[in-house]
C-alpha positions as CSV (number, residue, x, y, z in Angstrom):
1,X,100.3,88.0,107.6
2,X,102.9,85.3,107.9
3,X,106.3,85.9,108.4
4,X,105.8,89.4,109.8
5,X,105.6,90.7,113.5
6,X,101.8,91.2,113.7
7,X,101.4,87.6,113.2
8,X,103.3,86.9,116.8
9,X,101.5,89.9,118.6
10,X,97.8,89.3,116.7
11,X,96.5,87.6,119.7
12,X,97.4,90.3,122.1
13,X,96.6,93.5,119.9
14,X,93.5,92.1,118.5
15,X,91.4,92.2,121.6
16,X,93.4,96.0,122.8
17,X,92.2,97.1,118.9
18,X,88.4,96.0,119.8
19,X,88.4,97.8,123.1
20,X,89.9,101.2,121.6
21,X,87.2,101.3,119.2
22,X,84.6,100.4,121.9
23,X,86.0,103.4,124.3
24,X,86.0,105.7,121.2
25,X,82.1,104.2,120.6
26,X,83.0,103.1,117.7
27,X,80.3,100.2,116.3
28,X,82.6,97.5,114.8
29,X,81.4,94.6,113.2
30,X,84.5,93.0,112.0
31,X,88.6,93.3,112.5
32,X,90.9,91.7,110.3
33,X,94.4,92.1,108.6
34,X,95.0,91.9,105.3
35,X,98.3,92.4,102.9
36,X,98.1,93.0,99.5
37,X,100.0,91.6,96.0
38,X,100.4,94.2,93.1
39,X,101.2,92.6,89.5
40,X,103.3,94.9,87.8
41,X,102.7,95.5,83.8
42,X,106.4,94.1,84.1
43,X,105.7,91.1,85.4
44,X,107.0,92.1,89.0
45,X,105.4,91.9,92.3
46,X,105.3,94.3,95.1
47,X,103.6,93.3,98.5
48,X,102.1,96.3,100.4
49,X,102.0,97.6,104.1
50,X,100.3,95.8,106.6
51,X,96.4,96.8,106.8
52,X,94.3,96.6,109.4
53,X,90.3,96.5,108.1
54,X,88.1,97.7,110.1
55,X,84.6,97.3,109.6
56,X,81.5,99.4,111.1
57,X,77.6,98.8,111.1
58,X,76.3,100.9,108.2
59,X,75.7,104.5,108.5
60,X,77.0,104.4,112.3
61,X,80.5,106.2,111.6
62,X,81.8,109.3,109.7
63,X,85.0,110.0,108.4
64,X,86.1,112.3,111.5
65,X,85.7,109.2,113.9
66,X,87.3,107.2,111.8
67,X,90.0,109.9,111.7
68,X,90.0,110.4,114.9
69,X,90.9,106.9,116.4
70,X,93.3,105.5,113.9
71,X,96.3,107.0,115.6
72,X,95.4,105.3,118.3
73,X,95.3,102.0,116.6
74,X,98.5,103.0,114.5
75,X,100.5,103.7,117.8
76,X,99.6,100.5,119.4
77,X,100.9,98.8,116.5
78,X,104.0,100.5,116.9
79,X,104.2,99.9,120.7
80,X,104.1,96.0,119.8
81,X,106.3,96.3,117.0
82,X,104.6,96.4,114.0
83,X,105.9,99.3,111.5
84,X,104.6,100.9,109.0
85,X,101.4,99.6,108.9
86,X,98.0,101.1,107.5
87,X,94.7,101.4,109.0
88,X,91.4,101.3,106.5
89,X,87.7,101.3,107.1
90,X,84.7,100.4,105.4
91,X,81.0,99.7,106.1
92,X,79.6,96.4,106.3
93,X,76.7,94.0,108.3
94,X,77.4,90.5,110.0
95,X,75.2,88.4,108.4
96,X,74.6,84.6,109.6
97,X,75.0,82.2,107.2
98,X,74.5,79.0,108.5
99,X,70.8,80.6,108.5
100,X,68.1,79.1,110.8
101,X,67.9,76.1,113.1
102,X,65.7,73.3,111.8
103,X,61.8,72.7,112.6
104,X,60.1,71.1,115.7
105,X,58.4,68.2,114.7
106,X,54.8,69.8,116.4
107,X,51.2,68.2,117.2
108,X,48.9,67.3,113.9
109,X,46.8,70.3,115.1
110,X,49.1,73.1,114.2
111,X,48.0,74.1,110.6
112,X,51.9,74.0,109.7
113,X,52.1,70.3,110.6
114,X,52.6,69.2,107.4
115,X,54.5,71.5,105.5
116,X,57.0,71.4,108.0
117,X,58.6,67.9,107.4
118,X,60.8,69.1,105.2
119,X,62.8,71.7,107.2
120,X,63.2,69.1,110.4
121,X,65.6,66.8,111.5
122,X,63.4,64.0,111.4
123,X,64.7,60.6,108.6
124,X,64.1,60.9,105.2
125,X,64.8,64.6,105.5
126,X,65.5,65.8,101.5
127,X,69.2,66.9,100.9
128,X,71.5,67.6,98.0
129,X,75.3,68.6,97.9
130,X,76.8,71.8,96.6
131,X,78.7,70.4,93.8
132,X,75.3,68.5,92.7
133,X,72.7,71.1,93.1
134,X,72.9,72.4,88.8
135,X,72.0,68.7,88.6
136,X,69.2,69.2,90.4
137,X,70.3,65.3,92.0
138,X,68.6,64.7,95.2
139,X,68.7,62.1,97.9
140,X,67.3,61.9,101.9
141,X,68.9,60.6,105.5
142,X,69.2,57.6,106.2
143,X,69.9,57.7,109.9
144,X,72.0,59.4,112.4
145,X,75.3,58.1,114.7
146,X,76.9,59.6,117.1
147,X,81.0,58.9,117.4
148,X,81.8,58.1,121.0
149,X,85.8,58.8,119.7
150,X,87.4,60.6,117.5
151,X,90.3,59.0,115.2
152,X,93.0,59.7,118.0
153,X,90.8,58.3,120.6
154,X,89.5,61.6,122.1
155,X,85.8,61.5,123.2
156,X,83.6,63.2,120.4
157,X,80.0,64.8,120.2
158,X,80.0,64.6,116.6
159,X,76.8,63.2,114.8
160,X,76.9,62.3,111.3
161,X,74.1,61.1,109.1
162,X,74.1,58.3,106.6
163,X,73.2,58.5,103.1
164,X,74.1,57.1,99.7
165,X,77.5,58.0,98.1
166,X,75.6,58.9,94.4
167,X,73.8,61.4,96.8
168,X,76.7,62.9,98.4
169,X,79.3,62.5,95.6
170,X,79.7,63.1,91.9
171,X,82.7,61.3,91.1
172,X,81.6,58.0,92.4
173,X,84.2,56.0,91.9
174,X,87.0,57.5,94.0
175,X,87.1,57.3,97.9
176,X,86.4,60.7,99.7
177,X,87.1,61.5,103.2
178,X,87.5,65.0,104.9
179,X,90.9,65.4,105.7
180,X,89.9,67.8,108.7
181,X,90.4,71.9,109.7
182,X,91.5,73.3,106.6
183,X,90.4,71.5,104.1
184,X,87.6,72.3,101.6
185,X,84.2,71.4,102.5
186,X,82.1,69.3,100.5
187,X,78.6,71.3,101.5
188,X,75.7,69.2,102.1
189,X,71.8,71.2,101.7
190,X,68.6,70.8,103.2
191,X,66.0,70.5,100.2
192,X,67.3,71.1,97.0
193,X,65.4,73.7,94.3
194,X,62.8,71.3,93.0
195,X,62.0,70.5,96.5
196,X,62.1,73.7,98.2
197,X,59.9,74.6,95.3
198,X,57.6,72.2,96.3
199,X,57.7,73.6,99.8
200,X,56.5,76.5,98.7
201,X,53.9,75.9,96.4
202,X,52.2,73.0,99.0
203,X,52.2,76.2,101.3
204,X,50.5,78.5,99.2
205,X,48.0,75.7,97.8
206,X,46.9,75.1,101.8
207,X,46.4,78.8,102.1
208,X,44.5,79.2,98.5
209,X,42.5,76.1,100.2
210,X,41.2,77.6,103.3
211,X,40.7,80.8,102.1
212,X,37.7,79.4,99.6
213,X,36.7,77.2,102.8
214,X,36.3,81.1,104.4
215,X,34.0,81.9,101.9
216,X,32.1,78.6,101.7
217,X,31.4,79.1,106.2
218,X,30.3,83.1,105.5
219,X,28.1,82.4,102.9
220,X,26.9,79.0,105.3
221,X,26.6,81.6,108.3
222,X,25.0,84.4,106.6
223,X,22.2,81.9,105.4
224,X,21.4,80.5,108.4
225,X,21.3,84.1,109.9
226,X,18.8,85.1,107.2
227,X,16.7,82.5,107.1
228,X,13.6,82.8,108.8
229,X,13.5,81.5,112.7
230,X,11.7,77.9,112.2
231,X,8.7,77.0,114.1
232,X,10.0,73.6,115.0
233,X,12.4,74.1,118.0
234,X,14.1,71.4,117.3
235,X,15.0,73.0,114.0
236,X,15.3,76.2,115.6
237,X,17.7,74.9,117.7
238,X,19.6,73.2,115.1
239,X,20.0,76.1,112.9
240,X,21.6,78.0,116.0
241,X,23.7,75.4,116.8
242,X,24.7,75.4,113.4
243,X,26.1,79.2,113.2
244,X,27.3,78.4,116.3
245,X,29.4,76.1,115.3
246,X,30.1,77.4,111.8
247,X,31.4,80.4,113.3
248,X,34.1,78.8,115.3
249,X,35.2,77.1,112.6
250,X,35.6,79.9,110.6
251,X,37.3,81.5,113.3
252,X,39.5,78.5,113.7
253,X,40.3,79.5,109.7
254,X,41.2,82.5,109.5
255,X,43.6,81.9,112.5
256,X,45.2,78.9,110.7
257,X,46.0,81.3,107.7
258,X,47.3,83.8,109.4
259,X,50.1,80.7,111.4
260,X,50.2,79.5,108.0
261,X,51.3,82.7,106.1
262,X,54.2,83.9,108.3
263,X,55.2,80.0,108.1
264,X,55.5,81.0,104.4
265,X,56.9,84.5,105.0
266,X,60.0,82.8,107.4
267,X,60.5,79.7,105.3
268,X,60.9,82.1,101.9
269,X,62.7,85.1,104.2
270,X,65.2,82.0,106.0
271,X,65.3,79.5,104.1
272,X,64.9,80.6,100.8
273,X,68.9,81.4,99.6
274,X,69.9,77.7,99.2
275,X,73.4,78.6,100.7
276,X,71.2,79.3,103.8
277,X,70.4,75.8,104.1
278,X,73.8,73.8,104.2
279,X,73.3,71.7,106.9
280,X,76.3,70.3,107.3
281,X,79.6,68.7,104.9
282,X,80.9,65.4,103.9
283,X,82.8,63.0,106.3
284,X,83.2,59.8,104.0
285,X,82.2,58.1,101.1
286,X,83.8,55.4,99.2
287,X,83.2,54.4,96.0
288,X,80.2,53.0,95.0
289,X,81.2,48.7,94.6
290,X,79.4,45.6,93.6
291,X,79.5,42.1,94.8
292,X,80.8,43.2,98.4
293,X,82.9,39.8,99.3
294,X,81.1,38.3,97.3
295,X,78.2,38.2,99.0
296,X,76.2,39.8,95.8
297,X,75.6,43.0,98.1
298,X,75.9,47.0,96.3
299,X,78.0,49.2,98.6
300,X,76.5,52.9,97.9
301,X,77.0,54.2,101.0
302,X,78.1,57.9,102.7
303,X,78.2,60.2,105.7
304,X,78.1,63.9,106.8
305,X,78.9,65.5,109.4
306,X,75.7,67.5,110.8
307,X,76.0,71.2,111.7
308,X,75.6,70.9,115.3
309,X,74.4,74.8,115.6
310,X,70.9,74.0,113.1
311,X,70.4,70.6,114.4
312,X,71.0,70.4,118.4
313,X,68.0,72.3,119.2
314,X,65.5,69.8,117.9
315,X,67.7,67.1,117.4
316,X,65.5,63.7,118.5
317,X,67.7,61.5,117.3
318,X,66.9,58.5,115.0
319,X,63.1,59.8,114.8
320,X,60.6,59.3,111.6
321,X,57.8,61.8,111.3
322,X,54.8,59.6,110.2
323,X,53.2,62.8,108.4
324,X,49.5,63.0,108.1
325,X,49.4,58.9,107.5
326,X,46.8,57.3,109.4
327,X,48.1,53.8,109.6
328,X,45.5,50.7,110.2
329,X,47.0,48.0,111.4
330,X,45.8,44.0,110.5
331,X,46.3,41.7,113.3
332,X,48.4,38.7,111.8
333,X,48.7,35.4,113.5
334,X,51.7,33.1,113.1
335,X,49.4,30.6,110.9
336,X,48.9,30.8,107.4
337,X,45.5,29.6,107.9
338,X,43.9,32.7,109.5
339,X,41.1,34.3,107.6
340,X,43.4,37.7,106.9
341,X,45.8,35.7,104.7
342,X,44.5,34.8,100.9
343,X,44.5,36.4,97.2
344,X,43.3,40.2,98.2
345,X,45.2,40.5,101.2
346,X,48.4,38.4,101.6
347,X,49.7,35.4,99.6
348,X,49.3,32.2,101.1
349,X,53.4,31.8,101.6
350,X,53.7,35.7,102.5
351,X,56.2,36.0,105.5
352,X,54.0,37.0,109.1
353,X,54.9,39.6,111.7
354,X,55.9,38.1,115.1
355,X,56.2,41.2,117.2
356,X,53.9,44.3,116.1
357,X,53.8,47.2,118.5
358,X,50.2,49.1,117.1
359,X,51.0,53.0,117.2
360,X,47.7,54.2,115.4
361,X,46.8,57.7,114.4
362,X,50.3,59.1,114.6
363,X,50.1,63.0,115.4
364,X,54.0,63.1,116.6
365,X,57.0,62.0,115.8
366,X,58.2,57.7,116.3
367,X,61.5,56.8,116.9
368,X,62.3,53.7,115.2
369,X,65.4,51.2,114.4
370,X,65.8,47.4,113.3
371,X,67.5,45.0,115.6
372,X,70.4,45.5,115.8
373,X,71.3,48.0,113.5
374,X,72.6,50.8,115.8
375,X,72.8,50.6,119.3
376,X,72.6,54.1,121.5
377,X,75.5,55.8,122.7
378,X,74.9,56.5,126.5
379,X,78.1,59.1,126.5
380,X,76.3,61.3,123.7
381,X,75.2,64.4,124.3
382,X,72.5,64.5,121.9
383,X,70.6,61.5,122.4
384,X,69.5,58.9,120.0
385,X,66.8,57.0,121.1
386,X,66.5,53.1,120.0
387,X,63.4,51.5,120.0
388,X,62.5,47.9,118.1
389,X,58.9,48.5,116.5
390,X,58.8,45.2,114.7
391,X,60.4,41.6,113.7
392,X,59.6,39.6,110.6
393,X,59.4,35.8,110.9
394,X,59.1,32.9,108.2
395,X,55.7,31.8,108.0
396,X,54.6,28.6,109.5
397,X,54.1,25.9,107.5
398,X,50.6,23.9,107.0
């Protein structure tokens, strides 16, 4: 549409087009212009009329309606100078792509608790890249950052998450960085097949699971209701107890297949189409170096900018789901001495822990960073909490 009259008058006729085809009741899903290029068996271009597209929701408009209102659009063209142009309809559904927001970290006692880790924003979530995906390479997050400023200094709400550059990139040996609106975008993907897969087939393996845990509590039930009434009460009152119980547990699952099959249903139905899990596009990575300053450090490092729309919802910030770990903790004193420390547990020159902050049984989420590493930024608007967990000392000598 460049060069021509409807490109100066777009952002005025636009909006009149929508509200003719809204007093007309015409269901629109989409308005656009379009021109198009004919290659001549001569070699010759010709460039045709204007054409204004006008999409409707599927079986919502006949050809009379559509008859009926494109003089109107036609003549408003005219009346803001723009001749000779051409008005064509078609059918056709919005459909989001940027596809679902990401997964709640949720309490150990929801069935999907689990399963879930995958599809939230917690560190270590899986991802892949576009141009990477027929390689089946995968890689996870390192951590978020939010940038306070943009490169001209404006305030920004951006987050971007750190990962490697072999992740992100192919070509690993030339610097990358987003050059900004317009520019292709290097996708980044939440889980890649062989993941997903996974996913998947840990979901149906929990639900094959409980259901034979069904059948093993009836058949526990239906003996205890069949078997003849004891006559030692305290049996008695055990083998009641017993159904009791047995049948709350059943009831408890059946309830968590039924949470546990729509999980599978939505995860297939939303997140199945790997374009419906980019999750956001690459922001920088230079090329992978060795022997940083000299220092004998490997520089592998990259960052992408987060899709604000899947993430901000349950966006924790720098937070690491624990799983279904149960961690134990061994209380280690600053002396090498201590009865902990020898050949089955740690060597006798093994570095201690001077700070240990016990969490136990973890059935939520823990937000976690090393000294120093990141510090918060109070101005962003999705918050990144920064907490030290722990602080490795030398050991004391003898």
């Amino acid at each position: 549409m460049f060069n021509t009259r409807l490109n100066e008058v777009w952002d005025d006729v636009a909006p009149q087009i929508c509200q003719t085809l809204k007093a007309r009741g015409i269901r629109y899903s989409a308005v656009k212009a379009a021109r198009f290029v004919s290659h001549g068996e001569d070699g010759k271009n010709s460039v045709g009329p204007i054409v204004i597209w006008i999409a409707t929701h599927p079986n919502t408009t006949t050809a009379e309606n559509a008859h009926d209102v494109s003089p109107d659009i036609l003549s408003l063209l005219e009346t803001n100078g723009v001749k000779e142009a051409v008005v064509e309809w078609y059918e056709a559904a919005v459909e989001k792509l940027s596809g679902p927001a990401l997964l709640r970290v949720t309490d150990d006692t929801n069935p999907t608790y689990y399963l879930r880790r995958t599809l939230t924003a917690a560190l270590g979530m899986p991802i892949t890249t576009a141009e990477r995906e027929e390689e089946d390479a995968q890689g996870s997050v390192a951590f978020f950052f939010h940038e306070n400023k943009d490169k001209r200094g404006n305030p920004s709400n951006k987050v971007f998450a750190v990962s490697n550059c072999h992740v992100l990139r192919k070509n690993t040996t030339d610097a990358y960085e987003f050059k900004g609106a317009g520019a292709p975008l290097r996708l980044v993907r939440l889980a890649g097949f062989r993941r997903f897969q996974r996913l998947l087939d840990d979901s149906k393996a929990t639900i094959d699971g409980l259901a034979r845990d069904t059948d093993i509590l009836a058949g526990e039930i239906m003996a205890l209701e069949v078997k003849p009434e004891s006559e030692d009460p305290e049996e008695a009152a055990e083998d009641k107890s017993a159904a009791k119980i047995k049948r709350e547990k059943l009831a408890k699952v059946q309830k968590d297949i039924g949470l546990l099959e729509a999980f599978y249903k939505d995860v297939n139905s939303g997140w199945g189409d790997i374009a419906c899990r980019n999750i956001g596009h690459v922001a920088w990575a230079p090329p992978i170096s060795v022997n940083i300053e000299g220092r004998g450090y490997t520089r592998d490092i990259g960052t992408f900018e987060v899709d604000a729309v899947r993430f901000k919802a349950q966006f924790k910030g720098n937070v690491v789901d624990l799983g279904a770990f149960c961690l134990i903790f061994l209380l280690i004193t600053l002396s090498n001495k201590n009865d902990l420390q020898g050949p089955s547990l740690l060597p006798g020159n093994s570095p201690t822990c001077s700070t240990l902050t016990p969490i136990g049984r973890c059935s939520s989420s823990l937000s976690i960073a090393s000294s120093g590493s990141m510090a918060a930024s109070h101005a962003s608007s999705w918050p990144i909490p920064i907490v030290l967990i722990a602080t490795a000392s030398p050991a004391s000598s003898s």
